[in-house]
C-alpha positions, -999 to +999 in steps of 0.1 A: +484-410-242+456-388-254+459-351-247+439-339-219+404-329-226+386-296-211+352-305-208+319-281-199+294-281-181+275-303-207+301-324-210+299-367-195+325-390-194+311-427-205+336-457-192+330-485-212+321-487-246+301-516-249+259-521-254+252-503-222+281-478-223+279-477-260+240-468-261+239-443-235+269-419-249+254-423-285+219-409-265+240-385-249+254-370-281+220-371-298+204-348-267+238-320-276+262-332-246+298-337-256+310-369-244+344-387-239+341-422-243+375-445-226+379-482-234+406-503-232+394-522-264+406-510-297+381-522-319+352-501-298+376-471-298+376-470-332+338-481-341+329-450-314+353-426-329+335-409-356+304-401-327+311-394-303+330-361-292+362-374-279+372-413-278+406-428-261+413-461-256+429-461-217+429-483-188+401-467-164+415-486-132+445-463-133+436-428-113+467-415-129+458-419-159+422-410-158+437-373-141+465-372-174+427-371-192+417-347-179+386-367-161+382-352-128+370-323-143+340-340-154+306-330-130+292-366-144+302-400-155+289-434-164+304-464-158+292-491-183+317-519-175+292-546-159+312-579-168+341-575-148+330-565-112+365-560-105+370-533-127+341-513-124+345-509-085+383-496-090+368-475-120+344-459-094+372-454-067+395-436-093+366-418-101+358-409-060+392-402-056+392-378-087+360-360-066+330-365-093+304-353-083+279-375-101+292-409-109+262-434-127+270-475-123+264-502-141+255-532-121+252-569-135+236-581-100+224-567-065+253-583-049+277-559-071+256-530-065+259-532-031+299-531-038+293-500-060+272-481-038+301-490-009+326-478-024+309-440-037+289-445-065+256-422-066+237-443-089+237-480-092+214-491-125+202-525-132+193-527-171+191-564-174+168-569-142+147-535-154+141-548-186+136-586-175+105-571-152+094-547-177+090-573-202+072-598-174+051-569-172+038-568-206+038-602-214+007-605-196-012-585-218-026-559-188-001-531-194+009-517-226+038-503-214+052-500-180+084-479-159+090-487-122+117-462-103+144-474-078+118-458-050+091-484-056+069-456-078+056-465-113+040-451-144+021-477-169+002-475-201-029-497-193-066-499-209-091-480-193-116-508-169-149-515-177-161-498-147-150-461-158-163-464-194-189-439-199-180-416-170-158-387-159-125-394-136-142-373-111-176-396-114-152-429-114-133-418-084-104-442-094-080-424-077-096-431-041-108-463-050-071-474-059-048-451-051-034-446-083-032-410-108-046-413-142-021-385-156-032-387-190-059-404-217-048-414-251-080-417-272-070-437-311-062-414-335-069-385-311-036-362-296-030-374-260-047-355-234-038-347-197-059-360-176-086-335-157-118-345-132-143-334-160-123-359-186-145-384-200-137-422-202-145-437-231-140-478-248-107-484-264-089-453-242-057-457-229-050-447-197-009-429-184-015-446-147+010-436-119+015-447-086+031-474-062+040-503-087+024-527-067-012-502-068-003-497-106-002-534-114-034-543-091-053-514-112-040-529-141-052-561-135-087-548-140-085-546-174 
């Protein structure tokens, strides 16, 4: 058993070491956190041990030994384990019982989400349904690139429509007209601009729309 590990207040615990788990601590170390990556596989212990900050190979279901690590001093932690429902949800009650204040879930479905959020997870992410409508999204050519959050909001990359060529956002009144924000104008081989009422629409911009998705992706269709 690995010593027990004093983290700080930039310090997460990632639970699973795989392509979710695995992607997500690397990011972590690359923004300055320390991180302590558990696994129970061997070979990801060891491919993870020379980045991240700590690495131990342990059984995550255990509360015992996720306390012996020292875990429920961590503020956050991720849980990455989305193949075996089972053990995330008795990963996210050792980690309720060990009072985290911040505990981030992988989900493979909506049906194990619901688990997760019963039984104390704060954050219940869905990478494979994200990407699947991210990628639905931009496979019909209208957005360049598109984000929806969990509360139904959006922010997409879209070209500007026809109808605000040649005039100012204040003169287009696209906001009122659709509801949306233009937040920002990306002009080719310009720097990006934030958006203002006197900015001037031009052919070939791109527009940084936000919104309701369902307001963003009727604005987009526009185009």
């Amino acid at each position: 058993m690995a010593k027990t590990i004093s983290p700080t207040s930039n310090s997460v615990v990632v639970i699973g070491l795989g392509r979710f788990g695995g992607a997500v601590a690397e990011s972590l170390v690359r923004l300055g956190h320390d991180v302590l990556g558990i696994d129970e596989n061997p070979e990801l212990v060891q491919r993870w041990s020379d980045v991240l900050t700590h690495v131990v190979q342990a059984d995550t279901t255990n509360t015992d030994t996720l306390r012996r690590l020292g875990v429920g001093d961590f503020e956050s932690a991720v849980v990455g384990i989305g193949d075996d429902l089972e053990g995330s949800v008795l990963t996210v009650l050792s980690l309720v019982e060990l009072g985290v204040k911040d505990i981030w879930v992988k989900a493979r479905s909506v049906r194990h989400g619901r688990i997760l959020e019963r039984t104390g997870a704060h954050h219940v992410v869905y990478p494979e349904l994200a990407m699947g409508e991210r990628v639905a999204h931009l496979v019909t050519g209208r957005m360049i690139d598109f984000i929806e959050f969990d509360d139904g909001f959006a922010i997409a990359k879209t070209r500007a429509p026809r109808e605000a060529v040649g005039k100012t956002l204040a003169e287009s009144a696209l906001r009122s007209k659709y509801g949306i924000t233009i937040v920002g104008v990306k002009r080719p081989r310009t720097d990006f601009t934030y958006a203002k009422p006197e900015t001037r629409i031009e052919s070939g911009d791109l527009l940084i729309v936000s919104g309701p998705t369902k307001l963003v992706e009727a604005f987009a269709a526009l185009t």
